[in-house]
N, C-alpha and C positions, 0 to 999 in steps of 0.2 A: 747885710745891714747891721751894723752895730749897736748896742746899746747905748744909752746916755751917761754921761760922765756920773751922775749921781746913781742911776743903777746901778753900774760895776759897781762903784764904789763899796756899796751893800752888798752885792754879793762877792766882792772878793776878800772880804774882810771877817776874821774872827771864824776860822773854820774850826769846827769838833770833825774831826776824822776826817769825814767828806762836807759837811755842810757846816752853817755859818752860826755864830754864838751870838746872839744880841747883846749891841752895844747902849749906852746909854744915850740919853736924845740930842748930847751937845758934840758928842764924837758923831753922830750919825750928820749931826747940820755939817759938818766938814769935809766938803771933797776934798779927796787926795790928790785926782787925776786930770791933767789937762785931757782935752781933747784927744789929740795927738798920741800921745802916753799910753789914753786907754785903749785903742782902737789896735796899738801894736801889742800889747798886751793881751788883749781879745784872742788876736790870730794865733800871739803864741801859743794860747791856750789850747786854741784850736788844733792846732797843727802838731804840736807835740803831746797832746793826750790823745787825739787822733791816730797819730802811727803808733803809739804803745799800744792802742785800745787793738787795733789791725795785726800789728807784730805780736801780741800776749795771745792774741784766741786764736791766729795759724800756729803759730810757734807749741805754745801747750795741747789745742787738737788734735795735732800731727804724732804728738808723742803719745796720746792714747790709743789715736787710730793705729799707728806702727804696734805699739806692743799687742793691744786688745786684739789684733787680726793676723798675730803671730805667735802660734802657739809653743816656738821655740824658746820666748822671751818672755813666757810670763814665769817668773821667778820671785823669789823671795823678795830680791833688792827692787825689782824692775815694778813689783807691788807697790811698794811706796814710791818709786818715782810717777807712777800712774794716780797713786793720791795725789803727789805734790803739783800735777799737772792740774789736776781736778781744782783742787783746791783753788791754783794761779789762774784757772778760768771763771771759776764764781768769782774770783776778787776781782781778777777783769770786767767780767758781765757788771756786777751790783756796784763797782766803787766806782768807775773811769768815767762812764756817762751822766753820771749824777755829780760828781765834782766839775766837772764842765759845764754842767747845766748853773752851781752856784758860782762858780765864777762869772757868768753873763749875765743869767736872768735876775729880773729884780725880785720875785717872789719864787717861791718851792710851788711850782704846778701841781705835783703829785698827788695829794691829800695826804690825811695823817696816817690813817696807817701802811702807805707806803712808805712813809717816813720812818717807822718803825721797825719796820720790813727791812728795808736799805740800810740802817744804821745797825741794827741787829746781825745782818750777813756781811756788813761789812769785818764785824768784830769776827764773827764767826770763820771767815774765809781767810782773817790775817793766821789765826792760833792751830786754824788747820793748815798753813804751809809753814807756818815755826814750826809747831811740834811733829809736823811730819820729817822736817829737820835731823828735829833729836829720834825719832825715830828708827832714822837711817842712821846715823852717829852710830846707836847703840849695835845696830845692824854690823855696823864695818867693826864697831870695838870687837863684840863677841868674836866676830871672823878671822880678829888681830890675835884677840889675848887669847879667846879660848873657843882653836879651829876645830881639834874635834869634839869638845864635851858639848861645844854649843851646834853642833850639828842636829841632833834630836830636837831643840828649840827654834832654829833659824829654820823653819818649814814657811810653806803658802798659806797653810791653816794657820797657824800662828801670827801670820803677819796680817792675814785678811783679820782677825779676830783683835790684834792690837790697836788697827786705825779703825776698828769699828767702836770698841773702847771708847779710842780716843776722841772717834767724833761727839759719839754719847756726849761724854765729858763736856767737849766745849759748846755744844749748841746747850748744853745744862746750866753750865756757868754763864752764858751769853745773855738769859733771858732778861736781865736787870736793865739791859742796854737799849732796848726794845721798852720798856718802863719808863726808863728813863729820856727820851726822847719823844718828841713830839712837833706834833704845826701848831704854832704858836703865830700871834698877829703883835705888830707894832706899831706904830707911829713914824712916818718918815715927811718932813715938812706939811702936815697936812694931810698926808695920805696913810691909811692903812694897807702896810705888806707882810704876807706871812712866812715864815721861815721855817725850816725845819732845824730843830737844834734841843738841845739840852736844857731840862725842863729846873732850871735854877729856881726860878719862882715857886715851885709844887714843892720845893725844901729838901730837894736833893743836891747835893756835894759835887758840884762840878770837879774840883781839885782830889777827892777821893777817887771820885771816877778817873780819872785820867792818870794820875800815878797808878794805880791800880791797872791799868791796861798798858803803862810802860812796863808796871812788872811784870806780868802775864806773857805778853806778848814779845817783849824784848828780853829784859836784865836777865828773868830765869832761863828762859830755853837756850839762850846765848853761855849761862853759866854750867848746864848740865852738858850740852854740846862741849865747851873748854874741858871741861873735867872728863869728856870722855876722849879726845882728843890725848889728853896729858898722858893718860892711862895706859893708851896706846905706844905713847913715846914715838912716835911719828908722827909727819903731815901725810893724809891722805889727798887723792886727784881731787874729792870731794868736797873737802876742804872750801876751796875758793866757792862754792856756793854760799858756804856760811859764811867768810869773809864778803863775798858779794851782799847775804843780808844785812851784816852788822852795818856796813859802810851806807847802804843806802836806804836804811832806815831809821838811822841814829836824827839824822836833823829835824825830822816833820816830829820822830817822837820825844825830842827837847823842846820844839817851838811847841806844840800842844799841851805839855808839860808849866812851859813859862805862859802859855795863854791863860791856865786854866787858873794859875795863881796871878791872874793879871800883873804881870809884869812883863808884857811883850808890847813895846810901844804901838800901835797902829800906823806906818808911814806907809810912803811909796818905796821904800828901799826894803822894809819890813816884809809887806807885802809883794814885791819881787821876790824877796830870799822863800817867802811861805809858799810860791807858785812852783818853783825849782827845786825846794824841798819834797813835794808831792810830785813834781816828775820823776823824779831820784825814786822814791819810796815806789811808786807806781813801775819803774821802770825794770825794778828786782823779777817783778813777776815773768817780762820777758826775758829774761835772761835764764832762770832755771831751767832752759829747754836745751839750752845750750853750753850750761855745764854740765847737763847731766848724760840730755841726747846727742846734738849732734856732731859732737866733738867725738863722738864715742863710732868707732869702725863698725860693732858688730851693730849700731843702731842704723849707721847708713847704708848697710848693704840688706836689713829688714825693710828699709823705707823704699830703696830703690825695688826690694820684688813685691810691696804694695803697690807702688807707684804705676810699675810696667805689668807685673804678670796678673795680678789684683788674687784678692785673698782666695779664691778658691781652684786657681789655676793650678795642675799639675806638678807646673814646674816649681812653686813658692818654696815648700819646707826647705830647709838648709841642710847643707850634706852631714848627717851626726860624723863626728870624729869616733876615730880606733878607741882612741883611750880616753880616760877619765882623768880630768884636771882640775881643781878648784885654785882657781886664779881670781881675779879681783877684774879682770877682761875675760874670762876665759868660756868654760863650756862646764857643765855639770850634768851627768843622766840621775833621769827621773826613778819612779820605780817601775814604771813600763817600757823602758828599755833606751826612751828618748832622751836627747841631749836638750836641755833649756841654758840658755843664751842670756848672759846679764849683760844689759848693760853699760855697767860699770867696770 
C-alpha cells in the first residue's frame, strides 16, 4: 500500500542527513507529485535502499567475521579495515531504515529522543569511516616513506589505541548534533505532523551546522588523505576507496549544503536528484568490502576456510611461509613465531 500524494510529498522533502527540515506553510500546501510519480518513487525507494541496506550488513559482517575468526589476519592494516567495517555497519544499521521511513511515512513515529539518537549516530558513523580512511592513508604513507623507522609505530597496540582515540574524538564532537535535533510538530492542511529535523526555531544555525559537517566529514579528511597520498608520490590499491568516497558523497553533501542556505528549489526533478544523491552516498558503505576485502586473495582464501572448515577446525590456520616478507599483499611474523596475513 502506498502512501498519499501529499504524504510523500512531506516526507520526501528538505532532508538534514536522513530526515526532513520544515518547510514553510505555502510550500508545504503544494504537491509535487501525481499519483503515478509517487508510487514509482516509493518503490524506488524501496528497492534500492533495501538492497544496499541487505548488501552493506553481509558485505561489512563478513569482513569482521573473516578477520575476527582468523588469527592469521589480524594485523595492523586488517585493524582498521575491521573499524571501517564497523563503522559502514552502524551507518547501515541507524541511517538506511530511517531515510526510508522519511521518504514514505508522513510523520517520524520514533519519538524524540530516537530522534536524537539517530541523527547523533548518523554523524557519528559517517566521521568514523572518513577518518578511519585517513587513518589507513597515514598507515600505507608511513609503510611507503618510512618502512623501517615506522615499524616500532605501525604495531596492533598502536593502531587499536588510534581508532579508540579517534572514536573518543568524534562521538565528543558529535554531541551538538544530538542537541540540535529534535521531534518537532507542524501544521499540514489542517493537520498536525511531526518530524524529526533541525531545531531552527530553539536559534540554532542550520547553515553553521551543515557547512561545518561538510568540513568535518568531507573537505578535511579528503585533504589530509591527498596530502598523504602526494607524499607518497604514488597511487596506492587503496586509493579507489577514497576516490569511491569523494565521488559518492560529494552530491547529498552540496545538496545539504544548498538546502541549509535555502537555496535548493523544492521540485520533482529536485527531489529525484536528492533521492539518488542518498543512494550514491548510502551506496559508499557497500562498496568498502570490496575494495578492501574481497578483491583481496589472502581475504578470500580466510573466507573460504570460515565458510567450510569454521573457525575452530584443525584444518583453518594458513600454512606460515619460510621466510619473512613485508609486502603490501604479503605475510609478516609476529613476535611468537606466527605469520599475520594483511589484507591488503
Amino acid at each position: 500500500m502506498y502512501p498519499s500524494c501529499d504524504n510523500f510529498t512531506d516526507a520526501a522533502r528538505e532532508l538534514s542527513i536522513c530526515n526532513p527540515s520544515k518547510l514553510n506553510e505555502t510550500e508545504l500546501e503544494q504537491p509535487l507529485f501525481d499519483e503515478d510519480l509517487e508510487r514509482i518513487v516509493s518503490l524506488t525507494v524501496f528497492v534500492l535502499f533495501g538492497f544496499i541496506f541487505v548488501a552493506g550488513l553481509i558485505g561489512n559482517a563478513l569482513v569482521v567475521i573473516v578477520v575476527a575468526f582468523n588469527p592469521l589476519m589480524r594485523s595492523t592494516t586488517n585493524i582498521l579495515i575491521i573499524n571501517l567495517a564497523i563503522s559502514d555497519l552502524m551507518f547501515v544499521i541507524m541511517c538506511i531504515p530511517f531515510t526510508a521511513s522519511d521518504y514514505i511515512l508522513p510523520n517520524w513515529p520514533f519519538g524524540d529522543l530516537m530522534c536524537k539518537i539517530v541523527q547523533y549516530m548518523i554523524v557519528v558513523t559517517c566521521l568514523g569511516s572518513v577518518y578511519t580512511l585517513v587513518l589507513m592513508s597515514l598507515d600505507r604513507f608511513l609503510a611507503v616513506v618510512h618502512p623501517i623507522s615506522s615499524m616500532s609505530i605501525r604495531t596492533e597496540r598502536n593502531a587499536l589505541i588510534a581508532t579508540l582515540l579517534a572514536w573518543f574524538f568524534i562521538f565528543t564532537t558529535a554531541i551538538p548534533t544530538a542537541i540540535c535535533h529534535g521531534e518537532d510538530t507542524y501544521m499540514h492542511k489542517g493537520e498536525n505532523r511531526t518530524a524529526c529535523l533541525f531545531l531552527v526555531e530553539q536559534g540554532y544555525n542550520h547553515s553553521l551546522f551543515q557547512i561545518s559537517f561538510l568540513l568535518s566529514s568531507y573537505v578535511i579528511p579528503l585533504s589530509l588523505i591527498s596530502f598523504l597520498y602526494v607524499g607518497m608520490l604514488s597511487r596506492l590499491w587503496s586509493s579507489n576507496a577514497v576516490v569511491a568516497f569523494s565521488i559518492c558523497w560529494a552530491p547529498i553533501q552540496i545538496i545539504l549544503v544548498l538546502k541549509s542556505l535555502r537555496l535548493y528549489e523544492t521540485t520533482t526533478l529536485t527531489v529525484s536528484i536528492q533521492i539518488i544523491s542518498h543512494v550514491l552516498a548510502y551506496l559508499n558503505s557497500c562498496l568498502n568490502p570490496f575494495l578492501y576485502a574481497f578483491l583481496s586473495e589472502n581475504f578470500r582464501k580466510a573466507f573460504r576456510k570460515v565458510m567450510w572448515c569454521g573457525p575452530t577446525s584443525s584444518h583453518y590456520i594458513l600454512a606460515a611461509p619460510d621466510t619473512t616478507k613485508s609486502t603490501r599483499t604479503g605475510t609478516r611474523h609476529t613476535g611468537n613465531g606466527a605469520a599475520s596475513v594483511d589484507i591488503l
